[in-house]
N, C-alpha and C positions, 0 to 999 in steps of 0.2 A: 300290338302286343295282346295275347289272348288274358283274363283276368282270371283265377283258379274259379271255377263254382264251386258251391256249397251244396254238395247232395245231401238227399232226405236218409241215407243209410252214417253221414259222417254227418250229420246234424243228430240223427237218433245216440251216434256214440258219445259224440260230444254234451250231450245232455243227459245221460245216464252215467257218465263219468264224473260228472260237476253235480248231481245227484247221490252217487256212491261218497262222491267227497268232503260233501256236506251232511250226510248222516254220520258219517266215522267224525268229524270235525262237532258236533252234537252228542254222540256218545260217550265222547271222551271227555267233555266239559260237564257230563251229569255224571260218568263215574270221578273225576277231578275232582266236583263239587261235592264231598260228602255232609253235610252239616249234622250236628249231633246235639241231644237235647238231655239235660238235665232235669227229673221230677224231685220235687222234695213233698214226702209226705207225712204226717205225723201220723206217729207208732201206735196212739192211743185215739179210738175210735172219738169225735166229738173234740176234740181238740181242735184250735184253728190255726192255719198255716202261715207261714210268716209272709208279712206286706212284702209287697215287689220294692218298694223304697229303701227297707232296710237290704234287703238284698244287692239291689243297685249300689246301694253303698260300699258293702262288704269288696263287689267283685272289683269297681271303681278305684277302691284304694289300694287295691292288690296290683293294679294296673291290667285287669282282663277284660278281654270286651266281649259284648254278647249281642245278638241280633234283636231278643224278644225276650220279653218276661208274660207271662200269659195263666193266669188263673186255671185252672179247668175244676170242677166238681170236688176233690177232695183232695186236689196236686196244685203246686206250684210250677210250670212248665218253664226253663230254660231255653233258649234257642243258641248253640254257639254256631261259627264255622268252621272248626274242626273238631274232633276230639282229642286235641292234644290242649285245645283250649277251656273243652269242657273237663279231661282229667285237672288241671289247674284250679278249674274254679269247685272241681268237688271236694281238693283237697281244703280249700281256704273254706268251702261252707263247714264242711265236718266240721276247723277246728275253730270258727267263730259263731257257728249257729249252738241253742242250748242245745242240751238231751232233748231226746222223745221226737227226732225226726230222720227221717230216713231222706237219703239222699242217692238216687239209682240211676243210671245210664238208661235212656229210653233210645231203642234201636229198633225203627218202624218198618226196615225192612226183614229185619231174620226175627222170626221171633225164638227160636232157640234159645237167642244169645239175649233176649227180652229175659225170657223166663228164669236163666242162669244169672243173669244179675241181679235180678231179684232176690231171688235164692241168696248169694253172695251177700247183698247188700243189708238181708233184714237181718238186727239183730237178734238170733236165736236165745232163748231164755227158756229153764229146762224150770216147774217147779211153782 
């Protein structure tokens, strides 16, 4: 019985096919993946930001989970993995954190919609 070969023209397909299928199976897992990140800053220059522990608490007893709490320069950085998680925990920060902090949607791909939240999130004071 003759045994099939494996030519270099159906070895080139079959390895550009399992290549195509592996890039689509990759793309689809980082747009899947969105994670989205919460900053809290205070309103007033020289103020300081609240500890990640009390934070950890707040979002803890709400029952919300988060990936990463992360300092940055004059932000308390967030990390959820969705934004349905991070809308959750902006609602519970607004209504247990004091006044005098801002609490905004960091979206590191569009900045558009970076800017627009901003906009949205600070509170305007006329005066």
């Amino acid at each position: 019985m003759l045994k099939p070969r494996i030519t270099l023209r159906r070895l080139a397909w079959t390895t550009t096919f399992i290549l195509f299928v592996g890039g689509l199976i990759l793309t689809w897992s980082a747009i899947r993946h969105q994670e989205s990140t919460l900053a809290i800053r205070a309103v007033n220059q020289g103020a300081s930001i609240p500890d990640g522990f009390s934070i950890w608490h707040h979002l803890d007893a709400n029952g919300i989970r988060f990936k990463s709490i992360t300092p940055q320069k004059d932000a308390l950085l967030i990390t959820f993995d969705s934004s349905a998680q991070s809308a959750a925990a902006k609602v519970v920060l607004d209504r247990t954190l004091p006044h005098g902090f801002v609490i905004a949607q960091q979206d590191d791909g569009n900045q558009a919609v970076q800017w627009l939240s901003r906009l949205r999130d600070n509170p305007h004071r006329f005066g």
